[in-house]
HTML snippet that shows the backbone in 3Dmol.js (N, CA, C, O; Angstrom):
<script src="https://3Dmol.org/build/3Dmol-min.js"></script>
<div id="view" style="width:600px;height:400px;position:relative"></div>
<script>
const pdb = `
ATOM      1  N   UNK A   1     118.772  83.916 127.143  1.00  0.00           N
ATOM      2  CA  UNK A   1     118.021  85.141 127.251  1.00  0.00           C
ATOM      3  C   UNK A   1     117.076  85.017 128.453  1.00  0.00           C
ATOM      4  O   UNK A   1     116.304  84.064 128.555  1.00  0.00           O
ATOM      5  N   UNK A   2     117.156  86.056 129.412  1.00  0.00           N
ATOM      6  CA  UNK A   2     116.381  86.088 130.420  1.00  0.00           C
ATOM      7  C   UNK A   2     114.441  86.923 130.695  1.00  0.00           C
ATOM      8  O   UNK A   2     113.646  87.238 131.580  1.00  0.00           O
ATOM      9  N   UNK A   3     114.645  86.894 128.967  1.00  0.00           N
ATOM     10  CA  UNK A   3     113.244  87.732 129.421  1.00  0.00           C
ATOM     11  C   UNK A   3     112.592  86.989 128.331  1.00  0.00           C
ATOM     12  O   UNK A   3     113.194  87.132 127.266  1.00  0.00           O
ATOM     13  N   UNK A   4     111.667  86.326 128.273  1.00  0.00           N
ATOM     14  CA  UNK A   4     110.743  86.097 127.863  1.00  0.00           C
ATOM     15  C   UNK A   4     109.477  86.698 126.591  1.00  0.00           C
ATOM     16  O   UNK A   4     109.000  86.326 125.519  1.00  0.00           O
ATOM     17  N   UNK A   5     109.364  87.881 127.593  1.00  0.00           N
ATOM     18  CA  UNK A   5     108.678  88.712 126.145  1.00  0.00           C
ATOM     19  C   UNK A   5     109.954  89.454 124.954  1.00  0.00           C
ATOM     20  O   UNK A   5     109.729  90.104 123.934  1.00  0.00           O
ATOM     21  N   UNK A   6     110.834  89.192 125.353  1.00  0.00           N
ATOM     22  CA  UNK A   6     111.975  89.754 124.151  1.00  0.00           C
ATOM     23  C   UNK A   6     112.130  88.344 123.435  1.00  0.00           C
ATOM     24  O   UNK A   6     112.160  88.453 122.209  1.00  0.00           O
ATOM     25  N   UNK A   7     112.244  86.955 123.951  1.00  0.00           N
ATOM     26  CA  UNK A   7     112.374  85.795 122.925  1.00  0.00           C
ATOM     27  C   UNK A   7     111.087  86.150 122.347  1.00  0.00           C
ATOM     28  O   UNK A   7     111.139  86.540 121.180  1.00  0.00           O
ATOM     29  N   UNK A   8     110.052  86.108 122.849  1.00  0.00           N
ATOM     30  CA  UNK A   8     108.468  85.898 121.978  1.00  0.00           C
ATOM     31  C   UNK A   8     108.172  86.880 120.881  1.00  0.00           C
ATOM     32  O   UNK A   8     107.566  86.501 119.879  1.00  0.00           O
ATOM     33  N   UNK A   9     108.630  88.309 121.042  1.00  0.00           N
ATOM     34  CA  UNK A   9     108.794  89.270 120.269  1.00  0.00           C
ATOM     35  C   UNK A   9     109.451  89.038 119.453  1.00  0.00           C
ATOM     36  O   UNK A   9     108.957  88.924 118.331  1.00  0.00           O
ATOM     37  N   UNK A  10     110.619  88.892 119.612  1.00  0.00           N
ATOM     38  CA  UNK A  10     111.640  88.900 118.835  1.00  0.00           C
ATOM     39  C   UNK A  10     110.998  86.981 117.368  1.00  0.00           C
ATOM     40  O   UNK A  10     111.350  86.753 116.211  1.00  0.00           O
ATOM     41  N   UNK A  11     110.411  86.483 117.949  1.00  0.00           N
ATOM     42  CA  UNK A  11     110.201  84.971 117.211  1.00  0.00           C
ATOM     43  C   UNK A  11     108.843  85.352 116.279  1.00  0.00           C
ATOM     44  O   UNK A  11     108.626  84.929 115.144  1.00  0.00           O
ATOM     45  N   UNK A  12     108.033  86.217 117.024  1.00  0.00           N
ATOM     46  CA  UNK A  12     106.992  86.740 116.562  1.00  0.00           C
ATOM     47  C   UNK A  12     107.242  87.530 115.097  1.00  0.00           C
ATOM     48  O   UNK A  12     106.783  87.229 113.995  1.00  0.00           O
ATOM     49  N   UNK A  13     108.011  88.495 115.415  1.00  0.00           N
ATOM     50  CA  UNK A  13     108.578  89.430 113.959  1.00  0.00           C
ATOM     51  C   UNK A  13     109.261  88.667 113.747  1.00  0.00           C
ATOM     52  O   UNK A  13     109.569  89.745 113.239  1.00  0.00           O
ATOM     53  N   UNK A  14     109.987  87.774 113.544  1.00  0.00           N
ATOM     54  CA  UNK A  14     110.722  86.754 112.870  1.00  0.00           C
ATOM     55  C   UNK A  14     109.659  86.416 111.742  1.00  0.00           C
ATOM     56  O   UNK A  14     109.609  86.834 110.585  1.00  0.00           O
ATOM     57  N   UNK A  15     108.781  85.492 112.452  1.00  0.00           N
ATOM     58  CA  UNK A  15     107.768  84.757 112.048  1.00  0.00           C
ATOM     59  C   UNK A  15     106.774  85.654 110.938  1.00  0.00           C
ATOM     60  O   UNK A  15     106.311  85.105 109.938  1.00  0.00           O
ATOM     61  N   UNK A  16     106.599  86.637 111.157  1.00  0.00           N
ATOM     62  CA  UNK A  16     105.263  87.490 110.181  1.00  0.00           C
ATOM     63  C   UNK A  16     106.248  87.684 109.186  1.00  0.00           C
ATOM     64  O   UNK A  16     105.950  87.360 108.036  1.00  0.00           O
ATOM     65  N   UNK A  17     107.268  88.113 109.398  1.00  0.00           N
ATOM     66  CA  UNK A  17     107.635  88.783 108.094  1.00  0.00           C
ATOM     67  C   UNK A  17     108.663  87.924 107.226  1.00  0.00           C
ATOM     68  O   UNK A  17     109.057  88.312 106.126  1.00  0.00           O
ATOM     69  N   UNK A  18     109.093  86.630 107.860  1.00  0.00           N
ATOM     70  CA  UNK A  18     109.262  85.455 107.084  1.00  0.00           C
ATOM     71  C   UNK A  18     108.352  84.558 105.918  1.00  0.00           C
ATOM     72  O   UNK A  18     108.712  83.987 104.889  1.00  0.00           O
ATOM     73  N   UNK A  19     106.763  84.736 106.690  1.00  0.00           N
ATOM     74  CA  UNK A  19     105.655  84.425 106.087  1.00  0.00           C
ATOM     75  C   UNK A  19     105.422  84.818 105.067  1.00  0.00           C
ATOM     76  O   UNK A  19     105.347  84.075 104.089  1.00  0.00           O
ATOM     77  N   UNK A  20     105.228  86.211 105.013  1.00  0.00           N
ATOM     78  CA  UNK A  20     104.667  87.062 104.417  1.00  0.00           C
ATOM     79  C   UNK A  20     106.301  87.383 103.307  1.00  0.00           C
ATOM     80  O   UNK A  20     105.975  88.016 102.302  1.00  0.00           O
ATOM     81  N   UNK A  21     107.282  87.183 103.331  1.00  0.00           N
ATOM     82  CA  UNK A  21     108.140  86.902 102.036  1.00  0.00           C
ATOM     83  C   UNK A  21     108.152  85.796 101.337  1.00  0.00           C
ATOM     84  O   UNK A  21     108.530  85.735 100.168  1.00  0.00           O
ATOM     85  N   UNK A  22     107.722  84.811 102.032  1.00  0.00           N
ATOM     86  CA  UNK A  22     107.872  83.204 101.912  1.00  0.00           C
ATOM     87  C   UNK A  22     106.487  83.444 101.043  1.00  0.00           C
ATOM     88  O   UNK A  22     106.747  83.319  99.846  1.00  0.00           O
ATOM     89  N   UNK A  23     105.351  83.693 101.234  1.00  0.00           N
ATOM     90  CA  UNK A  23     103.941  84.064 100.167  1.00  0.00           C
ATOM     91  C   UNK A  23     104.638  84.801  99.297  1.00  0.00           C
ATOM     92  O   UNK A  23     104.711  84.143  98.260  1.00  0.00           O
ATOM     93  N   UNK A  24     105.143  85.740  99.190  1.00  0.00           N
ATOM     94  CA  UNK A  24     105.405  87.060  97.924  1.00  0.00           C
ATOM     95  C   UNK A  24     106.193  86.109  97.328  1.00  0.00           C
ATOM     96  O   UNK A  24     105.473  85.635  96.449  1.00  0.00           O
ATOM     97  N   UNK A  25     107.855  85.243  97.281  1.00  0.00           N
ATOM     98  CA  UNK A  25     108.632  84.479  96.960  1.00  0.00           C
ATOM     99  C   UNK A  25     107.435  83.421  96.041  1.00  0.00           C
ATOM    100  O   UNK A  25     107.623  82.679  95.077  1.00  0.00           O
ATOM    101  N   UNK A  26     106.655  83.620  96.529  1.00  0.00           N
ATOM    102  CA  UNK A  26     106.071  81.831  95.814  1.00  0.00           C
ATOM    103  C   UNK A  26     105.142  82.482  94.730  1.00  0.00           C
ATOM    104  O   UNK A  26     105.128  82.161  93.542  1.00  0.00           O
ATOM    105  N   UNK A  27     104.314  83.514  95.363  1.00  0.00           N
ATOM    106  CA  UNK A  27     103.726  84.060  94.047  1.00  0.00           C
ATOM    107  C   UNK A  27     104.346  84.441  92.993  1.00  0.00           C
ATOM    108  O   UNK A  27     103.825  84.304  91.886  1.00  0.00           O
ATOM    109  N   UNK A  28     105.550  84.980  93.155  1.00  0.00           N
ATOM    110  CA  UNK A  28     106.205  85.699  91.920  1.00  0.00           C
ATOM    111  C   UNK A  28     106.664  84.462  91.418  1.00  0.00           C
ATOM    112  O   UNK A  28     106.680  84.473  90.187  1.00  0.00           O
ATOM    113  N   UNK A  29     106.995  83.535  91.854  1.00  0.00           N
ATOM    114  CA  UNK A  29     108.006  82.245  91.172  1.00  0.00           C
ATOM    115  C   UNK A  29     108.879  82.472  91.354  1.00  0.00           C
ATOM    116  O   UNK A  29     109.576  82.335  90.348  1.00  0.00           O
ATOM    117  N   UNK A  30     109.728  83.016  92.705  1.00  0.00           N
ATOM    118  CA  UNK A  30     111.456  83.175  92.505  1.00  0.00           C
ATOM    119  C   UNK A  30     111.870  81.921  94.011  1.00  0.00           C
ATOM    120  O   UNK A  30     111.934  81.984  95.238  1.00  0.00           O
ATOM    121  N   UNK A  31     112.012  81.141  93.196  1.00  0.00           N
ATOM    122  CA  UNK A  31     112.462  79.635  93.661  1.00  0.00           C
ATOM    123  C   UNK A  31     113.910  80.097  94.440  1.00  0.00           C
ATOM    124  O   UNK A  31     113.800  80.072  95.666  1.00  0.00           O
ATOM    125  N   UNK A  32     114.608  80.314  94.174  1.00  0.00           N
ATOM    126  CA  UNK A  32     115.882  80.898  95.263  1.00  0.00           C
ATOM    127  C   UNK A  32     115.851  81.393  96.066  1.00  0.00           C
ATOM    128  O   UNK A  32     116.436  80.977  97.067  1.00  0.00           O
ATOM    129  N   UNK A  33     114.867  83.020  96.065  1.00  0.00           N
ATOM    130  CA  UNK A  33     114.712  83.626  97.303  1.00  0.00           C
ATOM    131  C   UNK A  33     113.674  82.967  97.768  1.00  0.00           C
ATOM    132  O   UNK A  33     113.230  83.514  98.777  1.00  0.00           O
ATOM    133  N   UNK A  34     113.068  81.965  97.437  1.00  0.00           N
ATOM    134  CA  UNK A  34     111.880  81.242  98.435  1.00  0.00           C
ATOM    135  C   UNK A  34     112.672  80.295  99.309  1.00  0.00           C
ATOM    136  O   UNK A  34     112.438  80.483 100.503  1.00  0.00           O
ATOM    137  N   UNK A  35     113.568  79.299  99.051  1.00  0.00           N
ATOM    138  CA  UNK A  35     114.579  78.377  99.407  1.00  0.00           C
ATOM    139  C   UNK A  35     115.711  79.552 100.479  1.00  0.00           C
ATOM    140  O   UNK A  35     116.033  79.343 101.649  1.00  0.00           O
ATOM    141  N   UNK A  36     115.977  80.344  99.908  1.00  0.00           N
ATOM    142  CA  UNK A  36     117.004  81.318 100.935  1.00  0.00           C
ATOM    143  C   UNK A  36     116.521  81.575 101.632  1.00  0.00           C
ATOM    144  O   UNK A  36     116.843  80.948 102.641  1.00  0.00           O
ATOM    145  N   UNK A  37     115.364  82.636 101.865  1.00  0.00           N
ATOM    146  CA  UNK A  37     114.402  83.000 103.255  1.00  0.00           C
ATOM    147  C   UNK A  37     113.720  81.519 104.052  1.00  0.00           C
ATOM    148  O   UNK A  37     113.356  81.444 105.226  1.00  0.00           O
ATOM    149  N   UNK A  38     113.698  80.722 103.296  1.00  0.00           N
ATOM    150  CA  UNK A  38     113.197  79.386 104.520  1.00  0.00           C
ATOM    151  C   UNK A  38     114.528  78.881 105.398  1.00  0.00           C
ATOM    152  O   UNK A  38     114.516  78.402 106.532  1.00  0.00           O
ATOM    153  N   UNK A  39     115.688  79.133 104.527  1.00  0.00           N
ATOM    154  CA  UNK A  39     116.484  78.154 105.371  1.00  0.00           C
ATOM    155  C   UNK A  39     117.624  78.996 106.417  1.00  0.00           C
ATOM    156  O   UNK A  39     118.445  78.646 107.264  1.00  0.00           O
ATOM    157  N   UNK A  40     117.184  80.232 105.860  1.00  0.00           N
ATOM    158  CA  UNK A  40     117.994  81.417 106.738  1.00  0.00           C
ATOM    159  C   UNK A  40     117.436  82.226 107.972  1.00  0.00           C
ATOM    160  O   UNK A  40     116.446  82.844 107.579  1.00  0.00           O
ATOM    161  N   UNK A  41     117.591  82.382 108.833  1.00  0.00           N
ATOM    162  CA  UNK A  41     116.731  82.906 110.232  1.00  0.00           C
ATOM    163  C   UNK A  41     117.851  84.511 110.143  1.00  0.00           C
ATOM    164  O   UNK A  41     119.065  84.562 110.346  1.00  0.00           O
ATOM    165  N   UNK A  42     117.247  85.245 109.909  1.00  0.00           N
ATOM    166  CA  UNK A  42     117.879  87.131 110.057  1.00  0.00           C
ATOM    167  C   UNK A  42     117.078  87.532 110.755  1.00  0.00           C
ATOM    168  O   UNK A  42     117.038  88.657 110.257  1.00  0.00           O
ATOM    169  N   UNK A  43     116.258  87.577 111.644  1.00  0.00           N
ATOM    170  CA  UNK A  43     115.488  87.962 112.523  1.00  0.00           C
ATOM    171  C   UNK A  43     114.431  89.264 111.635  1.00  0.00           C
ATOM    172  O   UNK A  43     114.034  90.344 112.075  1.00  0.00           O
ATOM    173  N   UNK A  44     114.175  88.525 110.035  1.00  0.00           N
ATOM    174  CA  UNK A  44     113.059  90.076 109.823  1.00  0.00           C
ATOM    175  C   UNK A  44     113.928  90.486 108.646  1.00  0.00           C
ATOM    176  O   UNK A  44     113.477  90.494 107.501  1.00  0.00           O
ATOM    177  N   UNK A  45     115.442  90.898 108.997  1.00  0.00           N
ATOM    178  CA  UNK A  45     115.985  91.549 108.170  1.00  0.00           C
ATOM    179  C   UNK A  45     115.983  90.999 106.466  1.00  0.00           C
ATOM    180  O   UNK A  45     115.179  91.735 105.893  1.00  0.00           O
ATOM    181  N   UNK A  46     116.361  90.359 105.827  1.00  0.00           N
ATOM    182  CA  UNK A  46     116.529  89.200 104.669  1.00  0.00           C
ATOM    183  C   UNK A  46     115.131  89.518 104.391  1.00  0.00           C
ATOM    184  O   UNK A  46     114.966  90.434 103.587  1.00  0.00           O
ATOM    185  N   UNK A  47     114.213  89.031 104.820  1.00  0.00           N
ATOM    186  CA  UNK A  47     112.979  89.343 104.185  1.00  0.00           C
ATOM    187  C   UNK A  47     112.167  91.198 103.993  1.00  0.00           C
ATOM    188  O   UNK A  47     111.545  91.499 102.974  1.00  0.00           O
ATOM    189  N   UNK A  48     112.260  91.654 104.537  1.00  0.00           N
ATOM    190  CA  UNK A  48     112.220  93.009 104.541  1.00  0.00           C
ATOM    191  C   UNK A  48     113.003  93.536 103.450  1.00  0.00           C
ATOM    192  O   UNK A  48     112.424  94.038 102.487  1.00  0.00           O
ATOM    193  N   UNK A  49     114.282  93.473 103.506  1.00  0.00           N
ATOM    194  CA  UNK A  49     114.812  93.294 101.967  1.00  0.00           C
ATOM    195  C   UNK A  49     114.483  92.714 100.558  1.00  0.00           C
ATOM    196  O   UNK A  49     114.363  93.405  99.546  1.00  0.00           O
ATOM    197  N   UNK A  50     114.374  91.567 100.607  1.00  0.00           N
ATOM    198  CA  UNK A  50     113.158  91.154 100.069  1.00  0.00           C
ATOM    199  C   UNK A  50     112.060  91.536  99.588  1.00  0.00           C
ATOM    200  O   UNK A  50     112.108  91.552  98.358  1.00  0.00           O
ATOM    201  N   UNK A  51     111.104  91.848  99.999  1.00  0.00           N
ATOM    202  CA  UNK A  51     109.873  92.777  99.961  1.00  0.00           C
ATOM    203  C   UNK A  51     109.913  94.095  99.670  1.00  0.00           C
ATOM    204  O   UNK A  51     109.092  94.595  98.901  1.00  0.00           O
ATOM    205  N   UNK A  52     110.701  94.669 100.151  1.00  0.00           N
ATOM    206  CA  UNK A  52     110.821  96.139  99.362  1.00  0.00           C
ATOM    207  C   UNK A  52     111.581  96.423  98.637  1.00  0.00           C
ATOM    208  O   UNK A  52     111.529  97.514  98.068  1.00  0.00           O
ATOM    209  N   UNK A  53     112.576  95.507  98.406  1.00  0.00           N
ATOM    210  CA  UNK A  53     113.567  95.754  97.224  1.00  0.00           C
ATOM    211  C   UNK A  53     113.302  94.871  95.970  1.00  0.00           C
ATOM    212  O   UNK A  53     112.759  95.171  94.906  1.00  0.00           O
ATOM    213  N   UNK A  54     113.929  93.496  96.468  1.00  0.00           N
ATOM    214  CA  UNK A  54     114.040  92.565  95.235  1.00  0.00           C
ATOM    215  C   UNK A  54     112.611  92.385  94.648  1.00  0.00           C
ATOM    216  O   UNK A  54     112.601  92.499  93.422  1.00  0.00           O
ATOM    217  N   UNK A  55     111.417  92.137  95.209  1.00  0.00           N
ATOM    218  CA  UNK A  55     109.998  91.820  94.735  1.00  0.00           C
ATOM    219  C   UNK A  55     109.477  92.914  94.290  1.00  0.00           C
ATOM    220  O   UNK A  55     108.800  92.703  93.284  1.00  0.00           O
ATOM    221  N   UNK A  56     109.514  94.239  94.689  1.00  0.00           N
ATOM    222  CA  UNK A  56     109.414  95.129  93.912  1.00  0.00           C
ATOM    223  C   UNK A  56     110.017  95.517  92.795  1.00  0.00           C
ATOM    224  O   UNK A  56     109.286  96.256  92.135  1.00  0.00           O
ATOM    225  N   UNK A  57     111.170  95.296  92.262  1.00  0.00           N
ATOM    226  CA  UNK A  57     111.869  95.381  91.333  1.00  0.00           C
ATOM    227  C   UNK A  57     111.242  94.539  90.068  1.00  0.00           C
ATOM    228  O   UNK A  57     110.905  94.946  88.956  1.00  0.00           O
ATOM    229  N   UNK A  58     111.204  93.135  90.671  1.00  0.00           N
ATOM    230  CA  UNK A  58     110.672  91.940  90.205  1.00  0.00           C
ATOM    231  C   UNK A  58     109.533  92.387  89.898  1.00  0.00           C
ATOM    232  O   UNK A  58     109.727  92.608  88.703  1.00  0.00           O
ATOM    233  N   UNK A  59     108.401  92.710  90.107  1.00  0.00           N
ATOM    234  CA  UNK A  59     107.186  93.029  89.648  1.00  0.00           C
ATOM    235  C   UNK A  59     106.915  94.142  88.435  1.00  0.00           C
ATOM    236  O   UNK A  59     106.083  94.262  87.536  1.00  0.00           O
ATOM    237  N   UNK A  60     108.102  94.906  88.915  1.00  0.00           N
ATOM    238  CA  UNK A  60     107.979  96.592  87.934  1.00  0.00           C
ATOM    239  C   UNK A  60     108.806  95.711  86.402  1.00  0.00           C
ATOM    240  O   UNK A  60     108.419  95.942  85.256  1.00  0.00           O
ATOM    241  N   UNK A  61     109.236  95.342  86.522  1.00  0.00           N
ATOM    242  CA  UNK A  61     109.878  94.299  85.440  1.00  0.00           C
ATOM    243  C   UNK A  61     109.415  93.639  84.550  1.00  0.00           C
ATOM    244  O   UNK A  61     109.696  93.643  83.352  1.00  0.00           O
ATOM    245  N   UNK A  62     108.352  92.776  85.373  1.00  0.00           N
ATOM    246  CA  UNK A  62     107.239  92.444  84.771  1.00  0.00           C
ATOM    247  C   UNK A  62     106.128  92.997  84.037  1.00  0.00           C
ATOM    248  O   UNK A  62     105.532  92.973  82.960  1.00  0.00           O
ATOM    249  N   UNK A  63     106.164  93.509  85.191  1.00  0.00           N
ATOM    250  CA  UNK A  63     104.602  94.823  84.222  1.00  0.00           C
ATOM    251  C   UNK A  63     105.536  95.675  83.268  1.00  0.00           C
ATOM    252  O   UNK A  63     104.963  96.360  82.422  1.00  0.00           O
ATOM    253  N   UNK A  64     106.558  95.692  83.308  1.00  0.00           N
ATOM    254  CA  UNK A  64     107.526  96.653  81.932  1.00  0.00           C
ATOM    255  C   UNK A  64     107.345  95.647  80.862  1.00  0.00           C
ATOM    256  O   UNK A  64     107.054  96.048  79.734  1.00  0.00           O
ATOM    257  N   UNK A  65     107.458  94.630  81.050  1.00  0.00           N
ATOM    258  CA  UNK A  65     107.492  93.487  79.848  1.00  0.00           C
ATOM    259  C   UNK A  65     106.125  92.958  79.474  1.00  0.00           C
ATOM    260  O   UNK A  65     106.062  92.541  78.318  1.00  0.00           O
ATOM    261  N   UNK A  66     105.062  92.885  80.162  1.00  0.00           N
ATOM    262  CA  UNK A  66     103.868  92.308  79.608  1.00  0.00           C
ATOM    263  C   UNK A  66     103.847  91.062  80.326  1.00  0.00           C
ATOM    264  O   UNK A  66     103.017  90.242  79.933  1.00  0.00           O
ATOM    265  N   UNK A  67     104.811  90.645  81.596  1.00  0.00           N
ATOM    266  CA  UNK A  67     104.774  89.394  82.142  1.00  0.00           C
ATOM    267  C   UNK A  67     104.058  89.503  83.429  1.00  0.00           C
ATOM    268  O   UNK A  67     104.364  90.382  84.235  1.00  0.00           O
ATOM    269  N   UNK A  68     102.937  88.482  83.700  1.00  0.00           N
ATOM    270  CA  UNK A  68     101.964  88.292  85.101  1.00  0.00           C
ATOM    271  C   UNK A  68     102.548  87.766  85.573  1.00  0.00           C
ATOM    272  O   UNK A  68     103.073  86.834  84.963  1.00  0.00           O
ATOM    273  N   UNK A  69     102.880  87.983  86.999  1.00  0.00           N
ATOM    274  CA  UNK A  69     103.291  87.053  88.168  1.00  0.00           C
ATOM    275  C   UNK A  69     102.576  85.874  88.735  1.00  0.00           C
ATOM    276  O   UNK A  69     103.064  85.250  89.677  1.00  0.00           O
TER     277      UNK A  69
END
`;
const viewer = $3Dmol.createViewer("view");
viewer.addModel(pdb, "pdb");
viewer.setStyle({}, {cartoon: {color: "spectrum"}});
viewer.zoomTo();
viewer.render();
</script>
């Protein structure tokens, strides 16, 4: 890659929104998708999924049942 601010960008949103699933993954306790999003690089995508799908689901689930994350 010849440009520079597209690697840094591109590593940057990698990076935040890997984080920030990799925290949600650990709070809820879901040991798989914490282990899958560390060892998988989707540039953003995988975790974004993540976060608005599976952890949300996961939470409404919980609070349906009486279970704290």
């Amino acid at each position: 890659m010849n440009h520079p601010v597209v690697l840094f960008t591109l590593i940057a949103w990698s990076l935040a929104w890997k984080g920030i699933a990799l925290w949600k993954a650990a709070t809820l306790r879901d040991k798989a998708w914490f282990i899958i999003i560390l060892l998988l690089n989707t540039a953003g995508i995988l975790e974004i999924v993540y976060l608005f799908i599976v952890a949300k689901r996961k939470q409404l689930m919980d609070r349906a049942f009486g279970h704290e994350a």
